[in-house]
Legacy VTK file of the C-alpha trace (Angstrom):
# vtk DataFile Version 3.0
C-alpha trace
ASCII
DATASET POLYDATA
POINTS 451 float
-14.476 10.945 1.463
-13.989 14.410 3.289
-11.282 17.210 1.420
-11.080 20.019 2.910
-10.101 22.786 0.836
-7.734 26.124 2.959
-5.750 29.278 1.453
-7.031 32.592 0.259
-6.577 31.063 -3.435
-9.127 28.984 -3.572
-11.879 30.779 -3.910
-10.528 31.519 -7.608
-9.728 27.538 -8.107
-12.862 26.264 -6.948
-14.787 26.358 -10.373
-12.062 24.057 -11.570
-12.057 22.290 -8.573
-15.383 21.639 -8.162
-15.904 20.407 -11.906
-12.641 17.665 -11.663
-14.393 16.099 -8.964
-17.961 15.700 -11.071
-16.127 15.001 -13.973
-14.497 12.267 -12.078
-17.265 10.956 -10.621
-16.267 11.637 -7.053
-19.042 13.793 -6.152
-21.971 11.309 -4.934
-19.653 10.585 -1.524
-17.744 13.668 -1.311
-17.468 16.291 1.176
-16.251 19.059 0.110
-15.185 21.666 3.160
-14.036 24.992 2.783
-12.241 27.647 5.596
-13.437 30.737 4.676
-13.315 33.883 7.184
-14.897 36.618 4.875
-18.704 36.248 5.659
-19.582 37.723 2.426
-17.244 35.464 -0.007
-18.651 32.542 2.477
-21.913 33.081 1.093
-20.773 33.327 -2.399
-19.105 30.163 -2.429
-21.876 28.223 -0.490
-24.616 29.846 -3.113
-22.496 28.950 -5.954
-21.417 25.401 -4.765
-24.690 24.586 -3.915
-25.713 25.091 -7.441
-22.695 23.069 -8.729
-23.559 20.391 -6.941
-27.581 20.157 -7.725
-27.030 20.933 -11.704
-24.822 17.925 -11.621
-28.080 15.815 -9.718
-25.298 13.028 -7.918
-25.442 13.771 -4.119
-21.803 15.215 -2.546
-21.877 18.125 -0.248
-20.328 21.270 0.060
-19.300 23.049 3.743
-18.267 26.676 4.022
-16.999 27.774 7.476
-14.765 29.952 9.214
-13.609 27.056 11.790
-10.414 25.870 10.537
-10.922 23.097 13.151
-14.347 22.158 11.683
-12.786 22.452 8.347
-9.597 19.635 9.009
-11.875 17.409 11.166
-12.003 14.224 9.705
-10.368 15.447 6.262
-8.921 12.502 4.224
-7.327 15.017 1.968
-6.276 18.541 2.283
-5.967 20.651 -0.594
-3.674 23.366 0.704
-3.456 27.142 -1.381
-2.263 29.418 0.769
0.314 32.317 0.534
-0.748 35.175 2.954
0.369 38.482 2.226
2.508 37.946 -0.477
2.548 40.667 -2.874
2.622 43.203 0.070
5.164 41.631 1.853
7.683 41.042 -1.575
7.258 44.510 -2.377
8.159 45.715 1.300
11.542 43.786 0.795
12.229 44.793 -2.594
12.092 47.944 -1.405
14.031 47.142 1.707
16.497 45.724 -0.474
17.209 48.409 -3.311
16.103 51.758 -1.494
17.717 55.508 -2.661
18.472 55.541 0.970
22.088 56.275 2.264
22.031 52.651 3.372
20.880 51.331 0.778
21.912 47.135 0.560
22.383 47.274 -2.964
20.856 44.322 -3.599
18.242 44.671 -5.855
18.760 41.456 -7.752
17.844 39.662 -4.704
13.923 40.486 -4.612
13.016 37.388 -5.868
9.753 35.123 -5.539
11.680 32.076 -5.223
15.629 32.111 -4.308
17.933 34.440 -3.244
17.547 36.487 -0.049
14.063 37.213 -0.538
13.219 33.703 -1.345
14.174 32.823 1.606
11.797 35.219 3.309
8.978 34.167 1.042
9.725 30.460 2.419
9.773 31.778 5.980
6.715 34.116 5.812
4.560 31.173 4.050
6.192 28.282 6.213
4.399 30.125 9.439
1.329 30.010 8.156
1.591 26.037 7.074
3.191 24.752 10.481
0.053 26.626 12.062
-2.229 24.678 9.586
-0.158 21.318 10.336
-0.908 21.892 14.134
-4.567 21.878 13.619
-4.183 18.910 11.397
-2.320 17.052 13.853
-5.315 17.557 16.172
-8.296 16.147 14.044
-6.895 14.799 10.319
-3.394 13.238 11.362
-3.525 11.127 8.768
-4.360 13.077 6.225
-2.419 13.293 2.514
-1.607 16.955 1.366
-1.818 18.535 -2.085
0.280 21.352 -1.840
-0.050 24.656 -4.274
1.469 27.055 -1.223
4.595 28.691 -2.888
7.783 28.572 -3.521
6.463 24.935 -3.941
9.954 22.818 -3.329
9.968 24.571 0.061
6.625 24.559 1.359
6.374 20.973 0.486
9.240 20.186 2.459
7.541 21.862 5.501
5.042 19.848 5.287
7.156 16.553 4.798
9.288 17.425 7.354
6.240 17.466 9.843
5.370 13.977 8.865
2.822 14.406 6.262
2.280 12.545 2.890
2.910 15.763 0.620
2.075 16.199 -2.914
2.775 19.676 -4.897
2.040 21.262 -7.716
3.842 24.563 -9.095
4.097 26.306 -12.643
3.328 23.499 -15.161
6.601 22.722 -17.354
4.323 21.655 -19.678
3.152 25.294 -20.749
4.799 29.020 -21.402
7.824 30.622 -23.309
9.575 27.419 -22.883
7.039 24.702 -21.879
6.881 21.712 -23.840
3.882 23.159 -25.617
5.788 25.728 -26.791
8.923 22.880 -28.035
6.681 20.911 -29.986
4.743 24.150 -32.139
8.317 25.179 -33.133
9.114 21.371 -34.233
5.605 21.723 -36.317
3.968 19.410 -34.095
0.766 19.495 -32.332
1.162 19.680 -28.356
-1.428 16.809 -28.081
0.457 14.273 -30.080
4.109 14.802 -27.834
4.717 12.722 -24.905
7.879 14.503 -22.918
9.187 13.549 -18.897
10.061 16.690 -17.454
12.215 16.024 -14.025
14.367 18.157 -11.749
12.891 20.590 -9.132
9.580 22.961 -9.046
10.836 26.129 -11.029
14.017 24.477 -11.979
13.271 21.486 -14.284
14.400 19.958 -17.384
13.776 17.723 -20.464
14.276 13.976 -20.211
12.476 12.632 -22.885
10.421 14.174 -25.957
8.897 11.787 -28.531
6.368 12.078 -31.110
5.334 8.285 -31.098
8.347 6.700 -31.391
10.683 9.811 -32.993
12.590 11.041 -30.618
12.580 15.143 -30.591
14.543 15.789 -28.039
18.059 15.646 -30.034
16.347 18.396 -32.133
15.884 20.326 -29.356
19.587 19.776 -28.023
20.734 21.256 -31.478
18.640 24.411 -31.031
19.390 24.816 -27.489
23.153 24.710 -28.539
23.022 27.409 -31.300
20.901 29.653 -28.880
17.318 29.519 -31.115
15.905 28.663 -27.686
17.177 31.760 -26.263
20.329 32.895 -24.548
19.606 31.746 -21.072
18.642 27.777 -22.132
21.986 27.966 -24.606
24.363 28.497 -21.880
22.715 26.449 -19.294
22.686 23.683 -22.377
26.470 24.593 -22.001
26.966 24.143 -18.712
24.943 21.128 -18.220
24.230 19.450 -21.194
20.267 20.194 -20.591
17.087 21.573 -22.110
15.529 23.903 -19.634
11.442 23.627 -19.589
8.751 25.760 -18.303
9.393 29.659 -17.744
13.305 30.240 -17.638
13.538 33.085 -15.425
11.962 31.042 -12.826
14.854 28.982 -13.560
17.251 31.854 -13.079
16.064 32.607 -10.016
17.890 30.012 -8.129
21.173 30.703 -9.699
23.900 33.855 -9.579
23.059 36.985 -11.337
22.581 35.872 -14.940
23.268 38.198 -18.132
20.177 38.070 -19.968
17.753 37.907 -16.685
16.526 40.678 -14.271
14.153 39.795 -12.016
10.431 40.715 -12.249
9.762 44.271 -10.510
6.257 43.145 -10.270
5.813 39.177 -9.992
2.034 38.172 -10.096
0.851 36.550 -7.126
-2.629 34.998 -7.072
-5.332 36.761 -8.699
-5.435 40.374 -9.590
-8.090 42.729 -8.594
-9.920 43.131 -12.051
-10.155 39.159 -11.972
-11.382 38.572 -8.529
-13.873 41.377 -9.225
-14.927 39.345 -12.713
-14.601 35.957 -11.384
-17.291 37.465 -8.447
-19.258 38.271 -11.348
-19.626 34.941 -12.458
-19.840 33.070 -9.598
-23.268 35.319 -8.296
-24.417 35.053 -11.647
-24.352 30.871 -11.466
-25.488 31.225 -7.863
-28.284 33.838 -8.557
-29.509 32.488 -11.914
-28.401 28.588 -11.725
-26.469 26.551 -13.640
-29.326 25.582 -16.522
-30.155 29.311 -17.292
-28.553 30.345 -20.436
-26.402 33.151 -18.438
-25.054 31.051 -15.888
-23.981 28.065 -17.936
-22.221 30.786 -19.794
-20.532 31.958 -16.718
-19.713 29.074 -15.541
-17.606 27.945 -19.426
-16.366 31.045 -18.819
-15.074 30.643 -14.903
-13.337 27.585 -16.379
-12.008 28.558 -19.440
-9.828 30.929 -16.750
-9.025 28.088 -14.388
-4.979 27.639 -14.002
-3.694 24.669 -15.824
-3.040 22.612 -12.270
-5.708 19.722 -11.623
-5.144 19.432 -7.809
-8.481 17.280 -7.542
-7.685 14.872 -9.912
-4.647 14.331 -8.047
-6.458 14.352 -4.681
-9.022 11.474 -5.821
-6.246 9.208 -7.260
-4.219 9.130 -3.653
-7.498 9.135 -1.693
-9.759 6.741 -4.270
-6.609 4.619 -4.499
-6.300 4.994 -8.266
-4.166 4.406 -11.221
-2.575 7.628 -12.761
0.763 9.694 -14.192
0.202 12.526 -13.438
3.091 15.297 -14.712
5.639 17.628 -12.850
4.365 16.453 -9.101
6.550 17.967 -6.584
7.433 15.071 -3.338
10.155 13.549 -1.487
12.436 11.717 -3.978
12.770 8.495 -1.978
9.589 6.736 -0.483
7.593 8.972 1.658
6.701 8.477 5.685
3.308 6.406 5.715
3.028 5.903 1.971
2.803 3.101 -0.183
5.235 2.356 -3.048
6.220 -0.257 -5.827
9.641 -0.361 -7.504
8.945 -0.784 -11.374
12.248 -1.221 -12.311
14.196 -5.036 -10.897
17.368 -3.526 -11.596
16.698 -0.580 -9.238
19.603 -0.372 -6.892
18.935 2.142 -4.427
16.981 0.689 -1.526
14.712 3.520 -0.623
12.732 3.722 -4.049
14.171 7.075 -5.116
12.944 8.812 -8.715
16.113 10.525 -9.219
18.509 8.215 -7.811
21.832 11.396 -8.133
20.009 12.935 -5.594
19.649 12.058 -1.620
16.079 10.619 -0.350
15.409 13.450 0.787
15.333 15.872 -2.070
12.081 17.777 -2.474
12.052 16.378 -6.624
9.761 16.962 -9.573
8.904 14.511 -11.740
6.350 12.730 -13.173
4.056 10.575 -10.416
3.104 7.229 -11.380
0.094 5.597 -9.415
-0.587 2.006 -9.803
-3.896 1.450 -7.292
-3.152 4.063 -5.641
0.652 2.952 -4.606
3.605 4.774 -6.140
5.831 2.937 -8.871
9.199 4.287 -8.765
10.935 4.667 -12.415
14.323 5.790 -12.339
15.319 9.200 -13.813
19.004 9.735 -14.669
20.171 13.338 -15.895
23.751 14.812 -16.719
25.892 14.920 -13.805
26.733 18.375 -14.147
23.036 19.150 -13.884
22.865 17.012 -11.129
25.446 18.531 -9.009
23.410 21.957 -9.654
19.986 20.091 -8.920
21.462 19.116 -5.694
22.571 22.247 -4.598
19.491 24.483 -5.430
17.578 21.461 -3.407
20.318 21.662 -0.847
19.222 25.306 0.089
15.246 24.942 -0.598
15.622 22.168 2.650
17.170 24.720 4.052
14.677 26.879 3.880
12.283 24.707 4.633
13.677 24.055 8.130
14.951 27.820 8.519
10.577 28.424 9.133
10.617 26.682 11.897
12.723 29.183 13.902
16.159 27.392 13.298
18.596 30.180 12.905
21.471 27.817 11.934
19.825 27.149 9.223
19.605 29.956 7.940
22.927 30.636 8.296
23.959 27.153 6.569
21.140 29.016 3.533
23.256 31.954 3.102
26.483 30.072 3.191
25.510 27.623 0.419
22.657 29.267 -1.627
24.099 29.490 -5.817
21.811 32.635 -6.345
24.378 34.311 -3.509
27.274 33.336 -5.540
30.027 36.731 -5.387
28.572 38.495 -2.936
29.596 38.983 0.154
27.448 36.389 2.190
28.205 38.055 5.724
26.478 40.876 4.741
23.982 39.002 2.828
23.572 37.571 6.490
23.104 41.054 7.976
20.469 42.105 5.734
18.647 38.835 6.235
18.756 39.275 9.605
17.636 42.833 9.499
14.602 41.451 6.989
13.890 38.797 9.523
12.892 41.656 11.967
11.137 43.732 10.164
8.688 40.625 9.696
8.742 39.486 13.317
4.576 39.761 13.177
4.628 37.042 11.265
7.455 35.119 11.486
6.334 33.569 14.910
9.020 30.781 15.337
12.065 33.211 15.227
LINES 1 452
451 0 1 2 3 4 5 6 7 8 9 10 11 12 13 14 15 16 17 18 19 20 21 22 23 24 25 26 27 28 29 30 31 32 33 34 35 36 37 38 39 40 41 42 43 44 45 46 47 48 49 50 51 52 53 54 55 56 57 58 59 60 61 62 63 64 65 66 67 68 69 70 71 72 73 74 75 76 77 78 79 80 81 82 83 84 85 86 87 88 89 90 91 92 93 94 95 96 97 98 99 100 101 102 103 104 105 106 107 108 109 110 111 112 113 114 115 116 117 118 119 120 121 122 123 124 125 126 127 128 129 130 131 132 133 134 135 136 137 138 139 140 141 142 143 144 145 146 147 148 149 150 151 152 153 154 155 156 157 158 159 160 161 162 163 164 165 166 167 168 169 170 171 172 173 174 175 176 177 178 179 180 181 182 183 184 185 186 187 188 189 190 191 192 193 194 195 196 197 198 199 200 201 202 203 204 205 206 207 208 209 210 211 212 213 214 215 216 217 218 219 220 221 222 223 224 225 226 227 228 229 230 231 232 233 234 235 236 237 238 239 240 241 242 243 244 245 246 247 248 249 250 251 252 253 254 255 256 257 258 259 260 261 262 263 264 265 266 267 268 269 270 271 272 273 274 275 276 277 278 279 280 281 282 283 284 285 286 287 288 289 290 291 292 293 294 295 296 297 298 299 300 301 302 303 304 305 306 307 308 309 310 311 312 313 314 315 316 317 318 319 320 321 322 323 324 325 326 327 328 329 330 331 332 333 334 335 336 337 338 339 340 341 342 343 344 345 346 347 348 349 350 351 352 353 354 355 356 357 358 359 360 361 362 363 364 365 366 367 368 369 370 371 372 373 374 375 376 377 378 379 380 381 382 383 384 385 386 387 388 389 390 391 392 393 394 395 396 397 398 399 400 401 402 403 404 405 406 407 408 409 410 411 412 413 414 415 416 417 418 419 420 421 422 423 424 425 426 427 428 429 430 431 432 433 434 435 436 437 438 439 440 441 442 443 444 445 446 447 448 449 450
């Protein structure tokens, strides 16, 4: 069992990583590969894998190399975390897009990570890079099943799907945050542990189903609060509109609709790690590496390199698809009907929709999220039914993040078709929205190699 592991992100997710895959016990046939161009942080991760690997005493191996072909060759499973110049590139367009110049856009509100105008460029810029990492992987791991954590998620998943391969993604957890179900179930005096909750809709934009504590149901609770605004003002009006409980971090939520009292976008959006916790996380990774795993200094950097991990499991995903294992698995971004080369069960004998699609109100098609349910390694397909007003939003925020998707492979039409439908454009004048894109598009040419 070969996963190769690309992106400049993991680095900082390979503690966590690392210990899924021994706490799984995956490790005594795995092979874990790594692309890594920086000769130094090659080292570093070797050293420190290495160690990982013989404190745990089961066999597996671990490859660092700088050969992106050596990397994919043979890979059963490629663990994709990649979103190249992101923070420089978001700031260049927010400042593009709201200078003090005399031709200044005005459109500030648009520097977004996710929709909008400069969602669209983040799906462009980080599309490039994956269509160049599906061209090596057409060459040596065809066949290969993805786990994508590339942002915006909906989009670079589609990319991905859209060039044929079995893509699974994982975003923001719903499950955490200001609004995360966590956060629900302390404010209905209830321990997190003890809820069970389905979360379904789209990565970013994604709302309550279900919420029980055994067999109480919580969620009308939750309904109630959402209508007299004690879960804030953006989830009351949305409960308005749509008859919905939003989960996981509401202003990702607003960034796929029209300018929203209540919101402005974040002037400084985090993308990967920062530079005090790469420098820290260096620190403990040399310190395992240099002093091993047993000594009482590294075992205490290494509880402390996971105690930082992000809440995603991407290996324990990876091992169920690959290992052919039973799991649910929570807010998993992937094509809502069955996907090109996959396996699949229908669950339900009253399904009527032929193609074994999760959230039946939307097409096939639709990049969903929802909770993935593995039965031997085959997907079981349980129907998830929402408002219909929430649906006709869903659709249309997936309608545009296809878009997108398709826009980064050079196809100018579409994104054209983006500006003309996408909700976060809603009252402004889209031609010029057009003009501005177009202008953005440029001024990125270096790495927007398909346009």
């Amino acid at each position: 069992m070969k996963i190769t592991l690309i992106g400049q992100d993991i680095p900082m997710l390979l503690p966590a990583l690392l210990a899924d895959l021994l706490f799984a016990g995956g490790a005594h046939d795995a092979r874990i590969a790594v692309e890594e161009a920086n000769p130094a942080m090659r080292e570093l991760l070797q050293g420190y894998g290495h160690t990982v690997f013989r404190k745990a005493g089961i066999g597996g191996e671990i490859l660092m190399t700088d050969s992106r072909e050596e990397a994919l060759s043979g890979a059963d499973c490629v663990i994709y975390a990649g979103d190249p110049q992101a923070a420089s590139r978001f700031f260049q367009d927010r400042n593009a897009l709201g200078s003090d110049e005399e031709n200044n856009p005005g459109l500030t509100d648009q520097a977004r990570v996710n929709g909008g105008i400069e969602g669209l460029m983040h799906a462009l810029r980080a599309g490039d890079a994956i269509l160049k990492l599906c061209d090596g992987m057409d060459k040596v791991c065809p066949d290969a099943v993805v786990i994508n954590l590339g942002q915006p998620t909906a989009r670079t998943t589609a990319v991905f799907t859209n060039r044929g391969y079995r893509c699974f993604g994982l975003g923001r957890t719903p499950l955490r945050g200001a609004n995360g179900v966590d956060t629900y179930a302390k404010r209905l005096q209830i321990r997190p542990e003890k809820v069970t909750a389905v979360t379904a809709g789209l990565p970013g934009f994604a709302f309550l189903t279900e919420m029980k504590d055994g067999k109480t149901d919580l969620l009308g609770k939750l309904e109630k609060a959402a209508e007299k605004g004690e879960l804030g003002s953006l989830a009351k009006r949305w409960y308005g509109w749509w008859s919905a409980v939003p989960v996981g971090d509401v202003t990702d939520h607003a960034e796929f609709l029209p300018a929203q009292e209540g919101y402005i976008p974040d002037e400084h959006p985090e993308f990967g790690e920062s530079v005090e916790k790469r420098k820290e996380r260096i620190l403990y990774m040399n310190t395992v590496r240099e002093q091993g795993a047993d000594s009482r200094d590294g075992a205490m950097a290494q509880l402390l390199l996971l105690s930082k991990a992000p809440p995603i499991r991407p290996m324990k995903l990876a091992l169920a698809l690959v290992r052919k294992e039973s799991a649910i698995i929570p807010a998993v971004t992937r094509r809502n009907g069955t996907q090109q080369n996959s396996e699949f069960r229908i669950q339900n004998s009253e399904l009527k929709n032929g193609d074994g699609r999760t959230m039946p109100q939307l097409p096939a098609e639709a990049i969903i999220e929802a909770p993935l349910i593995l039965k031997e390694g085959k997907e079981e397909v349980r129907e998830i039914r929402v408002p219909e007003a929430l649906a006709d939003i869903v659709g249309e925020v997936d309608n545009v993040n296809r878009l997108a998707a398709k826009a980064a492979e050079g196809d100018r039409e579409a994104v054209r078709n983006y500006i003309e439908t996408d909700p976060a454009l809603a009252g402004l004048d889209r031609l010029y929205c057009m003009d501005v894109t177009d202008a953005l598009i440029r001024m990125h040419e270096d790495v927007l190699s398909y346009f």
